[in-house]
C-alpha positions in Angstrom: 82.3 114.8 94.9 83.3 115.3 91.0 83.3 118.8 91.4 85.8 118.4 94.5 88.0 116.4 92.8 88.5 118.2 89.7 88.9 121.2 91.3 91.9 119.5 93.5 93.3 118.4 90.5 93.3 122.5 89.3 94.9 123.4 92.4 97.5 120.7 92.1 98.0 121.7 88.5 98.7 125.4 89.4 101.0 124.2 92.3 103.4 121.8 90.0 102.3 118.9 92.4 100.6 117.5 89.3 102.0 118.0 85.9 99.8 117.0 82.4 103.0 116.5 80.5 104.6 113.4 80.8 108.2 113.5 82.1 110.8 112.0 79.4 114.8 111.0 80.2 115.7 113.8 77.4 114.5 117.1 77.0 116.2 119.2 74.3 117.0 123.0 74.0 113.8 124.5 72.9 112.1 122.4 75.6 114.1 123.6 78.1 113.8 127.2 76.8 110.1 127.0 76.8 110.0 125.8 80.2 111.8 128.4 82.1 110.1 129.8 84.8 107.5 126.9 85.2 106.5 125.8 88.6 107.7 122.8 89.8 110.6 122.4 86.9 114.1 123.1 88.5 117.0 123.2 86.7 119.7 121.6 88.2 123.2 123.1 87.0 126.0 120.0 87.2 128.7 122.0 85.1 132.1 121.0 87.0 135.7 119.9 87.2 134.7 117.0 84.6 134.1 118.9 82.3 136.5 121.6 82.7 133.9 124.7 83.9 133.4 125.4 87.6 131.0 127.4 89.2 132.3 130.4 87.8 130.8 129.8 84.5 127.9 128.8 86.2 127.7 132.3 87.4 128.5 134.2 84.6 125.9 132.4 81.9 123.1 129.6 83.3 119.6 128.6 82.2 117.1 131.7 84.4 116.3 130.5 87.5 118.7 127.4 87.6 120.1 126.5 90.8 124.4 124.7 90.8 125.3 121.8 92.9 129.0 120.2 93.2 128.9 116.9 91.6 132.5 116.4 93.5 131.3 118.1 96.9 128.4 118.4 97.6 127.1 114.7 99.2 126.0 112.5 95.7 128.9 110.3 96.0 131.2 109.5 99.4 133.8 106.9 100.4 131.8 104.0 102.1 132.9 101.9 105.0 135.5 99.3 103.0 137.6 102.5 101.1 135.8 102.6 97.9 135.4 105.5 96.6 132.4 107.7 94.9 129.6 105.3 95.8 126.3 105.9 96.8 126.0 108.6 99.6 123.7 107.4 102.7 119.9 108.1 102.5 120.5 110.8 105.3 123.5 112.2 103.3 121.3 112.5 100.1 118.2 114.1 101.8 120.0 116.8 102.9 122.0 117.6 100.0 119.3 117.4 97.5 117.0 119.2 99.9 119.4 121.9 101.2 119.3 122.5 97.2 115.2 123.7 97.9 114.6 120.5 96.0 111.3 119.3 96.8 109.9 115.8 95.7 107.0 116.5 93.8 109.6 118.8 91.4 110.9 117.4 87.7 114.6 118.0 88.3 115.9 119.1 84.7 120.0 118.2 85.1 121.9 120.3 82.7 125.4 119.8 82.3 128.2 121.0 79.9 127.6 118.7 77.1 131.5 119.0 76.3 132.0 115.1 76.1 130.6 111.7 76.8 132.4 112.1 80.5 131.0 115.2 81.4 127.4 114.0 80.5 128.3 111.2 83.0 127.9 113.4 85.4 124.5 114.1 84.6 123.2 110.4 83.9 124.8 109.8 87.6 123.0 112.0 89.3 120.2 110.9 87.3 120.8 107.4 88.7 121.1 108.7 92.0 117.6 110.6 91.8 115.8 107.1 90.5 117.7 105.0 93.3 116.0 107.6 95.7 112.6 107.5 94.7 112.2 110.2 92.5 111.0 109.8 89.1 110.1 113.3 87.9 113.7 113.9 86.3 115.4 114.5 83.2 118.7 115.4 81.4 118.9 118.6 79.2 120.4 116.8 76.0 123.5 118.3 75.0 123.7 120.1 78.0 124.5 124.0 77.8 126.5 123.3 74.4 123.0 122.4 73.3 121.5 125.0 74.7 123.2 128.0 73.5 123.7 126.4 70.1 121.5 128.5 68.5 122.9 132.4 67.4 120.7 135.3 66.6 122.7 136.8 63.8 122.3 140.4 64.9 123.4 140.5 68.6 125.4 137.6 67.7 124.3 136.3 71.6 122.4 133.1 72.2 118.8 132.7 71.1 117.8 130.7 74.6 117.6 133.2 77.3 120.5 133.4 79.9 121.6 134.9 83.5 124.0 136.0 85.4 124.5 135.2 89.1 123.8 132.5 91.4 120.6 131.1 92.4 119.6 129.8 95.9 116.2 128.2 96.6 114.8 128.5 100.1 116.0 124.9 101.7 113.1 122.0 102.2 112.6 118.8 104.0 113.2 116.2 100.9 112.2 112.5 101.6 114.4 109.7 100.1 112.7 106.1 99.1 115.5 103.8 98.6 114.8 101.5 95.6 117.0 99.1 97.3 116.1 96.8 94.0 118.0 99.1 91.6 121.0 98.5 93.9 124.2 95.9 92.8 126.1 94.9 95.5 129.5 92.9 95.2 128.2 89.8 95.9 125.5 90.4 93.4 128.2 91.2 90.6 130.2 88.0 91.5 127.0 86.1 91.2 125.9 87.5 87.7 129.5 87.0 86.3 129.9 83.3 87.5 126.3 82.5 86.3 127.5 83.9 82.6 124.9 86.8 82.7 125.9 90.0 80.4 127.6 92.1 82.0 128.9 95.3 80.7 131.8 97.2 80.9 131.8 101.0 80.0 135.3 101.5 80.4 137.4 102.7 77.5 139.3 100.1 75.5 142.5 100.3 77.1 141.0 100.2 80.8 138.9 97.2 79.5 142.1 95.7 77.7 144.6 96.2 81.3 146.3 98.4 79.2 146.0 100.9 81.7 143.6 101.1 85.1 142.2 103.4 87.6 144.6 105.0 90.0 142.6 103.8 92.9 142.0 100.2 91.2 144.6 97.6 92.5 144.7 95.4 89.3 144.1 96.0 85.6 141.7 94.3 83.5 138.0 93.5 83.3 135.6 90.9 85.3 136.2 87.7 83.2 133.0 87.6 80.4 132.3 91.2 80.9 131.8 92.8 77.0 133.3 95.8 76.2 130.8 99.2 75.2 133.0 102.2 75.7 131.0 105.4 77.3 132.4 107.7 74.2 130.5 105.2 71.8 127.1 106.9 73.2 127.1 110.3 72.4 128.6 112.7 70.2 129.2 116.4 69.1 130.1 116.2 72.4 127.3 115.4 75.0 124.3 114.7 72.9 123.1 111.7 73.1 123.1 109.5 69.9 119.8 108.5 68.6 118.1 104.8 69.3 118.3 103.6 65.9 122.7 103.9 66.4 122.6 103.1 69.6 121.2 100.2 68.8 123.5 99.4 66.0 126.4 100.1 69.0 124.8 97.8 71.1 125.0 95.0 68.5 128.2 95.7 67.4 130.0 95.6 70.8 127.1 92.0 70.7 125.4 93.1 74.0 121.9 92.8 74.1 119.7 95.1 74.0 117.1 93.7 76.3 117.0 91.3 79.2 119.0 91.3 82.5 122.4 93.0 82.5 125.0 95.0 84.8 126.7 97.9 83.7 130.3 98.9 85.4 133.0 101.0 85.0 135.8 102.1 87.9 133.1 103.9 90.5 130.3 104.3 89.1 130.3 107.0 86.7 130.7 106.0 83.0 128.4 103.2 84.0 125.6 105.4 85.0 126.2 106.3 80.7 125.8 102.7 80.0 122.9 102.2 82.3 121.1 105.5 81.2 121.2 104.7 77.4 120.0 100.7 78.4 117.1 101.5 80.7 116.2 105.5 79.5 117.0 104.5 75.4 116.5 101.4 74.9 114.4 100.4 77.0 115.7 97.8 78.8 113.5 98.3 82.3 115.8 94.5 83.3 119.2 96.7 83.0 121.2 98.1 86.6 124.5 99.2 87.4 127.5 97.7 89.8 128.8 101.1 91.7 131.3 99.7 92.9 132.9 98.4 89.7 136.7 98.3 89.2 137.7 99.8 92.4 135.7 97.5 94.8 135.9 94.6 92.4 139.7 94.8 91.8 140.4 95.3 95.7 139.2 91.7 96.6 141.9 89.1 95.9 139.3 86.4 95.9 138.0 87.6 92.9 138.8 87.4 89.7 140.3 90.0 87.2 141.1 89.5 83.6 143.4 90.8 81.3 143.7 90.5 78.0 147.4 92.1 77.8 148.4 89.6 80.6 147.4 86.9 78.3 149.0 87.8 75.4 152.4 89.1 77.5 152.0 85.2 79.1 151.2 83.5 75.4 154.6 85.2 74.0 157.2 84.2 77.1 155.4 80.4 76.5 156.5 81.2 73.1 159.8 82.3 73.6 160.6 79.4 75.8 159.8 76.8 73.2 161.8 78.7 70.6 165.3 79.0 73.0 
């Protein structure tokens, strides 16, 4: 029976169904490099309109063997029954895109994306987010994207040290299986209850968005869910999309005085700068207690029963009250 068992473990090993190495959020350059052309790793180009490539750079320089999806088009995020837009796509909707992509569920998903900016990498930690909420484990983000990636010069052919290729990559479609963590998920409801109760809740929004400064062109009011603390997106990475290290991070964390552990909610306008937020909580730090509201801003702000606040309407509000006592 030993001898049956280890020798299904060999052929599991040789298949990718089992892998020795353990799977980690990040993976960097040389990782990546080293890894191409393993079975069972696919490399999952996100490189988009975010960022300002399209598939066309795609298609002229990728990581061998890795395969493009539309971040935009292609079924991760749709318009659900009340209006709000880029939410979670149905569990039919995401079995078919991720397995029309010849993604099957004993893979580890490598996501690469530009690594231009902090935005562009939300692209990445979304679809990151969307792979956990669907069961699947095995997955990581390429660290710096392809800025990362073909950092590294040889000084003779002046080319990139990682090896690149040219053309477009299709995997032969499969029958994918979703398994809804329907525990990860934050409903409306949920958010309202976590806000009134004085839990953390965080807002990933740039300053000005978090300020009502300015909003969303699909949110219907400006400001922020009243006690939500402020930790923009652009605070977590740098030199563009690599992510900064735990010991800052941490620093960040305290400095915008959200915790670093225990039971929050991360939100933004739809879903996207928060899947930053809640990738550097849960995948960084830690923090296995830490989720994300996609509906944010846009659901949030479209319900007139709850509340929005705005720090620019107070202050607009506190100088009329002042200009009134004054006349």
């Amino acid at each position: 029976m030993k001898k049956l068992i280890a020798s299904l473990f060999v052929v599991l090993v040789m298949t990718g169904a089992v892998r020795a190495e353990t799977v980690t959020p990040l993976v960097d350059a040389d990782w990546a490099a080293q890894h191409v052309g393993t079975p069972g790793v696919v490399f999952l180009d996100v490189r988009g309109k975010l960022s300002g490539a399209s598939k066309a750079d795609y298609v002229k320089a990728h990581i061998p063997g890795a395969i493009w999806t539309n971040y935009l088009k292609d079924g991760w995020r749709t318009q659900d029954g009340n209006g709000t837009i880029a939410q979670l796509s149905t569990v039919e909707t995401l079995e078919t895109t991720i397995g029309d992509l010849g993604i099957e569920n004993e893979d580890h998903v490598v996501i690469v994306a530009a690594g231009n900016s902090a935005l562009d990498m939300g692209t990445a930690t979304r679809i990151y987010w969307t792979f956990k909420i669907a069961g699947h484990d095995a997955v990581s983000i390429l660290d710096g994207g392809m800025r990362a990636y073909t950092a590294k010069i040889d000084e003779k052919t002046k080319q990139p040290v990682n090896p690149l290729e040219s053309g477009e990559i299709k995997l032969e479609p499969t029958i994918y299986t979703v398994e809804l963590r329907e525990e990860m998920l934050v409903a409306k409801a949920d958010m309202a209850a976590a806000a009134t109760a004085g839990e953390v809740i965080v807002d990933n929004r740039p300053q000005d968005q978090f300020l009502g400064i300015n909003k969303h062109g699909k949110a219907k009011r400006a400001g922020t869910i009243p006690g939500a603390l402020n930790l923009p997106e652009n605070w977590l990475t740098e030199n563009g999309g690599s992510f900064r290290d735990r010991d800052t991070i941490a620093k960040l964390y305290k400095l915008a005085g959200v915790p670093a552990e225990g039971a929050q909610i991360s939100f933004c306008n739809t879903g996207h700068w928060a899947s930053l937020g809640w990738f550097v909580s849960r995948e960084i730090l830690g923090n296995t207690e830490a989720k994300m509201y996609d509906g944010s801003m846009v659901e949030w702000s479209a319900d007139p029963d709850l509340p929005v606040e705005s720090e620019l309407d107070k202050q607009i509000g506190a100088s009329k009250k002042t200009a009134q006592v004054t006349q």
